[in-house]
Chimera marker file (.cmm) of the C-alpha trace (Angstrom):
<marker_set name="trace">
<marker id="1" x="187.789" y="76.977" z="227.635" r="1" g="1" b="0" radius="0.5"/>
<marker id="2" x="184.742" y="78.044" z="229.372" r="1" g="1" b="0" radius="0.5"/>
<marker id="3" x="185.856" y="81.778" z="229.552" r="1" g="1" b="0" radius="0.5"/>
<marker id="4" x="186.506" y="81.825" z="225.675" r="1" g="1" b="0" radius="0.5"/>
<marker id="5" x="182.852" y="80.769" z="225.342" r="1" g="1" b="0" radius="0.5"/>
<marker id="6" x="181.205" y="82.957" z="227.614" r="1" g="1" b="0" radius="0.5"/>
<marker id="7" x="183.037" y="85.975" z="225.803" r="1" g="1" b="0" radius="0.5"/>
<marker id="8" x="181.927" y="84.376" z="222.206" r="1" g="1" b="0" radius="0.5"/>
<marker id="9" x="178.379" y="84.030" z="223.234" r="1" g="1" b="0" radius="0.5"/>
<marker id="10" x="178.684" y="87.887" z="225.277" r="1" g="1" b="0" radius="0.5"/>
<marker id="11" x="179.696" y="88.963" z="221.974" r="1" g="1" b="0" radius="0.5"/>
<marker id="12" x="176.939" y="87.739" z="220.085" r="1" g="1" b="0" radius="0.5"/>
<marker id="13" x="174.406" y="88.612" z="222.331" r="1" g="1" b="0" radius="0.5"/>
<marker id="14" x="175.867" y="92.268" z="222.392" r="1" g="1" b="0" radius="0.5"/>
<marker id="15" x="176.288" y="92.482" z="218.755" r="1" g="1" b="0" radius="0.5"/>
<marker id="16" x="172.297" y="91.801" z="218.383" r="1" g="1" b="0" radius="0.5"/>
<marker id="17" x="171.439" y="94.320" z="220.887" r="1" g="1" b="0" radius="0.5"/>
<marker id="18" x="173.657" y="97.041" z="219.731" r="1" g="1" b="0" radius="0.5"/>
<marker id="19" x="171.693" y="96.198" z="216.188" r="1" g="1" b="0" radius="0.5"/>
<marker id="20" x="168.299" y="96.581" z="217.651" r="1" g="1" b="0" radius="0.5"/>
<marker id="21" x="169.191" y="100.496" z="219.492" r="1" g="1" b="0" radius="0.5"/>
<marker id="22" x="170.851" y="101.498" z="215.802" r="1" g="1" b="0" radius="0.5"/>
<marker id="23" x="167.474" y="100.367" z="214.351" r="1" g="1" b="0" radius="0.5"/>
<marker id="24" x="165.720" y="101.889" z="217.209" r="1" g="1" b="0" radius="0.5"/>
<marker id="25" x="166.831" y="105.320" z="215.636" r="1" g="1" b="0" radius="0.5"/>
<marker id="26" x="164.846" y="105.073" z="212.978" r="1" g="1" b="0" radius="0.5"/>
<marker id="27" x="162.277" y="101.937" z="213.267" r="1" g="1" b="0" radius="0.5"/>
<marker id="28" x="159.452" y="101.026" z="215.351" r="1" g="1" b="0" radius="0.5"/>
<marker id="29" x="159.570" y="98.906" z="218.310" r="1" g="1" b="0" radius="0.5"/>
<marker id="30" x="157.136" y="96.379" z="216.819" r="1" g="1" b="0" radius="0.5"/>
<marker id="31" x="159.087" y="96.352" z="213.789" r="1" g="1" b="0" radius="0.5"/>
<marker id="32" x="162.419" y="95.541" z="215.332" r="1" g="1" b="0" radius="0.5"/>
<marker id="33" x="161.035" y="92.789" z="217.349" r="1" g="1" b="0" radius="0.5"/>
<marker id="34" x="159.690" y="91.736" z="214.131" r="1" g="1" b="0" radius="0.5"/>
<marker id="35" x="163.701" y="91.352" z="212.380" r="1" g="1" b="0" radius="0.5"/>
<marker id="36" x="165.394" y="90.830" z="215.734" r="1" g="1" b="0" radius="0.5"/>
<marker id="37" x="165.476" y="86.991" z="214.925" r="1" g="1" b="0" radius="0.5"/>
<marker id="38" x="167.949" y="88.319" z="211.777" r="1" g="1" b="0" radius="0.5"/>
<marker id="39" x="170.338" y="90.229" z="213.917" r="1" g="1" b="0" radius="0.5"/>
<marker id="40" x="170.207" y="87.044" z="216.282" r="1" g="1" b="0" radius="0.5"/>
<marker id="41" x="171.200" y="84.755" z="213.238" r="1" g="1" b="0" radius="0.5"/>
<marker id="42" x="174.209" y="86.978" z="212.511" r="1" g="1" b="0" radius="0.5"/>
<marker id="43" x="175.330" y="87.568" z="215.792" r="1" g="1" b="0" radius="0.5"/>
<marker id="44" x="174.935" y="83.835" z="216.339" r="1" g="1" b="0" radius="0.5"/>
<marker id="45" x="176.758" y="82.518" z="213.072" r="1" g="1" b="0" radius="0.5"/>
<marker id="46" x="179.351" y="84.932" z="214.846" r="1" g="1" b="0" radius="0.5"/>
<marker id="47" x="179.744" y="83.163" z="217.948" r="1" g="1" b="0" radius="0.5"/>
<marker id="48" x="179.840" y="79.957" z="216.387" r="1" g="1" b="0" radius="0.5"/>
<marker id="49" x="182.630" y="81.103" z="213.866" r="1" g="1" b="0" radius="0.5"/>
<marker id="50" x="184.641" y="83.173" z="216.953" r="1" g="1" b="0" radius="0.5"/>
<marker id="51" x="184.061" y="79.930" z="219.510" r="1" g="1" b="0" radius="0.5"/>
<marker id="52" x="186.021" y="78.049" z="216.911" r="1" g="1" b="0" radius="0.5"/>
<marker id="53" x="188.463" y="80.744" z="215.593" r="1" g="1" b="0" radius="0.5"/>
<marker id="54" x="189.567" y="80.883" z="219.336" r="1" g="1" b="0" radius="0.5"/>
<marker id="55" x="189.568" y="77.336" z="220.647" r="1" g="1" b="0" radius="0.5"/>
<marker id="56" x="191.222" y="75.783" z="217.957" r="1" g="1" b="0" radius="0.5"/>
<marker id="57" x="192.113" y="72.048" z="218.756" r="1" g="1" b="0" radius="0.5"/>
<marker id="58" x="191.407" y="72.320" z="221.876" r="1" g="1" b="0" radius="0.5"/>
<marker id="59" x="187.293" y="71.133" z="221.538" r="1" g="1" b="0" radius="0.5"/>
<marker id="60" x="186.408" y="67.889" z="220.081" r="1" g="1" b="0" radius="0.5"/>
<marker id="61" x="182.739" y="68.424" z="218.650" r="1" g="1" b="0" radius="0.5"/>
<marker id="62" x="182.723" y="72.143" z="218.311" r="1" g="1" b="0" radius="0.5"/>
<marker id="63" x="179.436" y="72.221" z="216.077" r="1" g="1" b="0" radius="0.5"/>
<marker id="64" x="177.413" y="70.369" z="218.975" r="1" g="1" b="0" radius="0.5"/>
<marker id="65" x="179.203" y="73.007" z="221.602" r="1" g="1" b="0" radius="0.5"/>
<marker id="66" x="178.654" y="75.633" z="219.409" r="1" g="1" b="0" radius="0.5"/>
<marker id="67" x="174.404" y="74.649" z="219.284" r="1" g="1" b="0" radius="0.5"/>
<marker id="68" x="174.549" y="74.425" z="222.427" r="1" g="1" b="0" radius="0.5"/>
<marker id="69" x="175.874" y="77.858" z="222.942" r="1" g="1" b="0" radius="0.5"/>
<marker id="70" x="173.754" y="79.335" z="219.997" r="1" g="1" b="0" radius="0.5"/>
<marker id="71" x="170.656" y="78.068" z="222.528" r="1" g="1" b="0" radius="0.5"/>
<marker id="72" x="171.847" y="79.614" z="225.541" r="1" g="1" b="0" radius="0.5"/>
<marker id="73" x="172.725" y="82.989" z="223.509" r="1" g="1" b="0" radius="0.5"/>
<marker id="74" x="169.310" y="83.123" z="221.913" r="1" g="1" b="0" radius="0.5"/>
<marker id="75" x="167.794" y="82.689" z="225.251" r="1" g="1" b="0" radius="0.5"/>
<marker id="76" x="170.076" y="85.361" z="227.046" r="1" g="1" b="0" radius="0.5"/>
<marker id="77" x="169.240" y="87.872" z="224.270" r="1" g="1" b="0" radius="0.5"/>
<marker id="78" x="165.471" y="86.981" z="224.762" r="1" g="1" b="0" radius="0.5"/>
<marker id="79" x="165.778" y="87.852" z="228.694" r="1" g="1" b="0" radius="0.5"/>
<marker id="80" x="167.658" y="90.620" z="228.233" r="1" g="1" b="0" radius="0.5"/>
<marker id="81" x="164.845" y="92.244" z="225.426" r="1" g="1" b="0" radius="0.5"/>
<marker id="82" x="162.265" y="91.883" z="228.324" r="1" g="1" b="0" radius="0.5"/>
<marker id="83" x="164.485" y="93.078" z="230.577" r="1" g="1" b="0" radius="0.5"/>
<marker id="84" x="164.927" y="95.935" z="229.024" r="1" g="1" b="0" radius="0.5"/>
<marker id="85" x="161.042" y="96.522" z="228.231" r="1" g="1" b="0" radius="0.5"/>
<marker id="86" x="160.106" y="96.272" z="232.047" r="1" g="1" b="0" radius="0.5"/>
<marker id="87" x="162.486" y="98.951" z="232.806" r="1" g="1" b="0" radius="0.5"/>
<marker id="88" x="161.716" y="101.430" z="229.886" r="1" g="1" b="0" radius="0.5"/>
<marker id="89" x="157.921" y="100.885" z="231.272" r="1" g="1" b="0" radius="0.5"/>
<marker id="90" x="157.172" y="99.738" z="227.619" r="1" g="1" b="0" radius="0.5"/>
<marker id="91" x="156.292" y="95.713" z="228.216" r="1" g="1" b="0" radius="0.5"/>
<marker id="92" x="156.797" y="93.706" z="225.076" r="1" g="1" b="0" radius="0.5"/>
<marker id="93" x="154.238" y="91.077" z="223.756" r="1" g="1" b="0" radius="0.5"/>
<marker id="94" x="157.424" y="88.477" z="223.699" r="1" g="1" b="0" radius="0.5"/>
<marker id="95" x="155.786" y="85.246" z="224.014" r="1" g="1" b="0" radius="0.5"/>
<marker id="96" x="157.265" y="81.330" z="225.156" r="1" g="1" b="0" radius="0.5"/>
<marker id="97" x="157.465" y="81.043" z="220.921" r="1" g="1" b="0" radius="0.5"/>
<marker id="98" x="159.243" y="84.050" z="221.086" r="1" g="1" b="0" radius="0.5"/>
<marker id="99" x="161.702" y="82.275" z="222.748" r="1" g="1" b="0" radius="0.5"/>
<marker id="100" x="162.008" y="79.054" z="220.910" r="1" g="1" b="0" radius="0.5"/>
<marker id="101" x="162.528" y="80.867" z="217.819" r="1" g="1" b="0" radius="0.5"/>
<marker id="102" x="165.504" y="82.949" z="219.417" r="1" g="1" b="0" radius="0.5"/>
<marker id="103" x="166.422" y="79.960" z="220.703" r="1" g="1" b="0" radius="0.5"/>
<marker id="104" x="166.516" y="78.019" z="217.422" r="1" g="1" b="0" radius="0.5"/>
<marker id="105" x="167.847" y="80.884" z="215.031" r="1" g="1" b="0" radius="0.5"/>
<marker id="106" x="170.366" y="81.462" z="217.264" r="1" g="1" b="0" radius="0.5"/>
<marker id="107" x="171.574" y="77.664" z="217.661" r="1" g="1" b="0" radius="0.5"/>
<marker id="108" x="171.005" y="76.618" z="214.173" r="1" g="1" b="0" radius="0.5"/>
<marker id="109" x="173.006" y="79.825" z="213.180" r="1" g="1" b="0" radius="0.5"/>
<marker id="110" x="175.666" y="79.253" z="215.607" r="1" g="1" b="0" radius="0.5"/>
<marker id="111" x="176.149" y="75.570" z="214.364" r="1" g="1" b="0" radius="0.5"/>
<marker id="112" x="176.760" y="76.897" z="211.200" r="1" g="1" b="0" radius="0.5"/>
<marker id="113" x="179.365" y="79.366" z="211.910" r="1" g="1" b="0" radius="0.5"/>
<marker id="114" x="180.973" y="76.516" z="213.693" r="1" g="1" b="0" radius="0.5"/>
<marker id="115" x="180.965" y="74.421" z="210.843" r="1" g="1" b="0" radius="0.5"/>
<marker id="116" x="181.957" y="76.847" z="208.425" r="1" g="1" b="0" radius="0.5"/>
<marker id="117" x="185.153" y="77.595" z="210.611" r="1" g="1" b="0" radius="0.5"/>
<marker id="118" x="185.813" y="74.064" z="211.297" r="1" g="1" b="0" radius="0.5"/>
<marker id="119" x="186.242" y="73.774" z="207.218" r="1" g="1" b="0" radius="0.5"/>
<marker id="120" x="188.049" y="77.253" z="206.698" r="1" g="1" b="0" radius="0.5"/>
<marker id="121" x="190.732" y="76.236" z="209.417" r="1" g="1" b="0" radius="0.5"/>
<marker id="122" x="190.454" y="72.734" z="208.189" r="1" g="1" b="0" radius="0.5"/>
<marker id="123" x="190.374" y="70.271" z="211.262" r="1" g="1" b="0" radius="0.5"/>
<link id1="1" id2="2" r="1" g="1" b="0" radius="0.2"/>
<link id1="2" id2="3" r="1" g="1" b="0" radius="0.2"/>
<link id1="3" id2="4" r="1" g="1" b="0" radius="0.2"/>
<link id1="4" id2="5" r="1" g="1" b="0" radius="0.2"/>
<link id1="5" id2="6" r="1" g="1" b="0" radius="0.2"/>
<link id1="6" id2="7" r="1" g="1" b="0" radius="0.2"/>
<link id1="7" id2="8" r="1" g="1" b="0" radius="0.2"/>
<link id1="8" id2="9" r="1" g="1" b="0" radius="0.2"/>
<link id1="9" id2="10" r="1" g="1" b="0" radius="0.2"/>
<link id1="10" id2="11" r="1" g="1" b="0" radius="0.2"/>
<link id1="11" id2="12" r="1" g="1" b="0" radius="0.2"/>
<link id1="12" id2="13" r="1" g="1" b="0" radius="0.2"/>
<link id1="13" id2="14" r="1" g="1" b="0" radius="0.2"/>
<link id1="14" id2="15" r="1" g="1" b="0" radius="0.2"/>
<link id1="15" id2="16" r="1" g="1" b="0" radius="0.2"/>
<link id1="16" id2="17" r="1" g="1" b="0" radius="0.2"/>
<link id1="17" id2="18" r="1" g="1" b="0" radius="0.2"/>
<link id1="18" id2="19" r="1" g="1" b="0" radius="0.2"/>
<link id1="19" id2="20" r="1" g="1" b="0" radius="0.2"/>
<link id1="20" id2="21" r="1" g="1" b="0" radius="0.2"/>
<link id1="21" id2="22" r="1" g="1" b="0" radius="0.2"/>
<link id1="22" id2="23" r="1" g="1" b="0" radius="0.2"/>
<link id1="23" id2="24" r="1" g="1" b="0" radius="0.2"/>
<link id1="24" id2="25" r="1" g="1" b="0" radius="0.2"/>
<link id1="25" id2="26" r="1" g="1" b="0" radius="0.2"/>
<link id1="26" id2="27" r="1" g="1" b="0" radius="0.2"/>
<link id1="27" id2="28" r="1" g="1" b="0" radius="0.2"/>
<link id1="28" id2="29" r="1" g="1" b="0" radius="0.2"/>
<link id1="29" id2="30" r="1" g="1" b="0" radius="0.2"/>
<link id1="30" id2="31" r="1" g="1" b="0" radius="0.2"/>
<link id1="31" id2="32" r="1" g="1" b="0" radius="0.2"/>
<link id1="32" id2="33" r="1" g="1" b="0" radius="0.2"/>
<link id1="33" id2="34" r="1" g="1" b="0" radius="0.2"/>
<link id1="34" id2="35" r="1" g="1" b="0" radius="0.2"/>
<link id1="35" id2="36" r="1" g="1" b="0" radius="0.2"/>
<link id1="36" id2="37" r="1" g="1" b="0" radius="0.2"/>
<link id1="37" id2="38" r="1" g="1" b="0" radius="0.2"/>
<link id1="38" id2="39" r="1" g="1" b="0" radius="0.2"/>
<link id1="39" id2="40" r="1" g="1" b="0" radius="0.2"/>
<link id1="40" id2="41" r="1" g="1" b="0" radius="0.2"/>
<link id1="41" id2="42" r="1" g="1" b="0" radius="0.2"/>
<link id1="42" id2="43" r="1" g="1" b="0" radius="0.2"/>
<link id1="43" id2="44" r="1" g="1" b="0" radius="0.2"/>
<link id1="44" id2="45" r="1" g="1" b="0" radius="0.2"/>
<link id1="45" id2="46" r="1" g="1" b="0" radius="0.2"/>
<link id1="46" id2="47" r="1" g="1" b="0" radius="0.2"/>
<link id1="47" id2="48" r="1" g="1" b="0" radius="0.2"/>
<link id1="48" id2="49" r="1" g="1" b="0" radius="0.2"/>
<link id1="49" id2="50" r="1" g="1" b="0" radius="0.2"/>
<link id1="50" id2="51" r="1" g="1" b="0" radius="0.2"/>
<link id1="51" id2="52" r="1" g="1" b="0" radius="0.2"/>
<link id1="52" id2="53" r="1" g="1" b="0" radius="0.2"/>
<link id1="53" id2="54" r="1" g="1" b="0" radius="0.2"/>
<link id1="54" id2="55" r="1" g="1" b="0" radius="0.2"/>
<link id1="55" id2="56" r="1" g="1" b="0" radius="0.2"/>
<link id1="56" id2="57" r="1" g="1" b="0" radius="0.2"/>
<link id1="57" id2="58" r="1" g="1" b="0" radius="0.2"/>
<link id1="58" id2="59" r="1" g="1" b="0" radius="0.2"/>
<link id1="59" id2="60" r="1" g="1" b="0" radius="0.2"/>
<link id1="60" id2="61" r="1" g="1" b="0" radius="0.2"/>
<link id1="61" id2="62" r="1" g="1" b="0" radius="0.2"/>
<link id1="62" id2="63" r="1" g="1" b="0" radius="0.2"/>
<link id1="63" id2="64" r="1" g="1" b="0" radius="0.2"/>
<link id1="64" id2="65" r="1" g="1" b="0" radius="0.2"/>
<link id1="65" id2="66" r="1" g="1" b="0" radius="0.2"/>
<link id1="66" id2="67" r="1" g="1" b="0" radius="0.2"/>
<link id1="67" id2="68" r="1" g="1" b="0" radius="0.2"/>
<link id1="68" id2="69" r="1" g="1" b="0" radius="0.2"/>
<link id1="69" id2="70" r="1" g="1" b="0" radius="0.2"/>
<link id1="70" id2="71" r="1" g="1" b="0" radius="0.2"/>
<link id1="71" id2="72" r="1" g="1" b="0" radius="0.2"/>
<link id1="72" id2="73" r="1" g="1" b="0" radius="0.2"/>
<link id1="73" id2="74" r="1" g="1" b="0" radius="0.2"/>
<link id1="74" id2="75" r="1" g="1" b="0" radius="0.2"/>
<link id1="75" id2="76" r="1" g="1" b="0" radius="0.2"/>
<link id1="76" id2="77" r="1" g="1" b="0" radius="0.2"/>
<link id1="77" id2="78" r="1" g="1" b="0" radius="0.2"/>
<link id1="78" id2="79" r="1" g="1" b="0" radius="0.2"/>
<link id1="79" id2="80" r="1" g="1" b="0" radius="0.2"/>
<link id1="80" id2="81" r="1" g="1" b="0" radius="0.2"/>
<link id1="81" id2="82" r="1" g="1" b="0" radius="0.2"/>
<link id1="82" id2="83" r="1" g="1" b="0" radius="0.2"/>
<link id1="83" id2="84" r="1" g="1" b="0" radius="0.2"/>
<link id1="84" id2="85" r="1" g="1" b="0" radius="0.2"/>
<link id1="85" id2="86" r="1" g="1" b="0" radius="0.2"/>
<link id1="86" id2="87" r="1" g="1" b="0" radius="0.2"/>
<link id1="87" id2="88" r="1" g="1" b="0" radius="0.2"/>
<link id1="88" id2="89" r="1" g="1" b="0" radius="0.2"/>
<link id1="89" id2="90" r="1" g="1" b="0" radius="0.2"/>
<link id1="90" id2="91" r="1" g="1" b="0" radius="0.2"/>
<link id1="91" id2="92" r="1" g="1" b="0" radius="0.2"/>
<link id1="92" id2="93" r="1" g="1" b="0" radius="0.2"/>
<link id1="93" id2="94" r="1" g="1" b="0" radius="0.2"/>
<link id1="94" id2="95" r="1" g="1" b="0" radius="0.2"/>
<link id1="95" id2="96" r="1" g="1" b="0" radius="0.2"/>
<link id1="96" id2="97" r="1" g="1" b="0" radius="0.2"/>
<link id1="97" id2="98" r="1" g="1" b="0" radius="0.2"/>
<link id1="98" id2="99" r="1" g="1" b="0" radius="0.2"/>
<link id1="99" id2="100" r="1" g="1" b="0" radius="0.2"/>
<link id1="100" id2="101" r="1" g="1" b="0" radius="0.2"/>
<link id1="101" id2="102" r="1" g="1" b="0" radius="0.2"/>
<link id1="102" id2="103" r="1" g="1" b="0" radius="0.2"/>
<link id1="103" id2="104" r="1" g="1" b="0" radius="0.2"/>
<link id1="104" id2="105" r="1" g="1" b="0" radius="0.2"/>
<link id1="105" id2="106" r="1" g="1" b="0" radius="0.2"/>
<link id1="106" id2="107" r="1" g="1" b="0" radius="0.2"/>
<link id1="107" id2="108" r="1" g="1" b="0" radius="0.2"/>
<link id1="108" id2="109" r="1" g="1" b="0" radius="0.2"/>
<link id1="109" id2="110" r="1" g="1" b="0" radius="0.2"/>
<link id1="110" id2="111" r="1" g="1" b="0" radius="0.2"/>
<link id1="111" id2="112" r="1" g="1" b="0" radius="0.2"/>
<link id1="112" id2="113" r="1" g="1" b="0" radius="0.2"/>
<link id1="113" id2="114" r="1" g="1" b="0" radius="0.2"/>
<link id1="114" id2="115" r="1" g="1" b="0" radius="0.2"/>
<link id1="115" id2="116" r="1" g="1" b="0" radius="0.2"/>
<link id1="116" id2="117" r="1" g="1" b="0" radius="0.2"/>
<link id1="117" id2="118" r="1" g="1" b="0" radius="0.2"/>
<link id1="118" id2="119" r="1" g="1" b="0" radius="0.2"/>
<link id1="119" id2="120" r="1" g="1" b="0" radius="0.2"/>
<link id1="120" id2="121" r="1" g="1" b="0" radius="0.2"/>
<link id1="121" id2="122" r="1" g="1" b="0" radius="0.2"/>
<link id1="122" id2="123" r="1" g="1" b="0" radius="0.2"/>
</marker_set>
């Protein structure tokens, strides 16, 4: 169970930085750290659908494990964003509020790709 998660929240968190170097192309930094929360919301509605899609029956309260992976995704992509600034030389002005809106989009998002699975696959 655990290594169907990690690859659902991998997923997600990959999916919202592959968005941000397409935008990169052709936007601003500043303005896609200003719409990175939206590609986080996708990505995480995705891992909350895929989490379900994949385990099935075989999790009892998948909206609650899906939050709780939404949380831990938003906060992954939020390390890996500064991560990437320190080594490009180009530090970001990511703040801690930063992070508790990645880390709310991202769970809110993901609960409701859970739920919206649980209903389509009816359990």
């Amino acid at each position: 169970m655990t290594i169907s998660a990690l690859k659902s929240m991998i997923e997600g968190i990959g999916g919202s930085l592959i968005l941000a170097l397409f935008c990169s192309t052709f936007m601003g930094l500043d303005k896609i750290l200003f719409i990175l929360p939206v590609f986080i919301a996708f990505n995480g509605a995705m891992t909350g659908y895929r989490l379900v899609e994949v385990l099935k029956k075989k999790i009892s309260n998948a909206p609650l494990f899906s939050f709780v992976l939404g949380i831990g995704g938003g906060a992954a992509t939020f390390a890996i964003v500064n991560l990437i600034g320190s080594v490009v030389g180009k530090p970001f002005s990511l703040t801690l509020y930063d992070l508790f809106v990645y880390m709310a989009v991202s769970g809110m998002t993901s609960y409701l790709g859970a739920k919206l699975a649980v209903r389509y696959f009816n359990f």
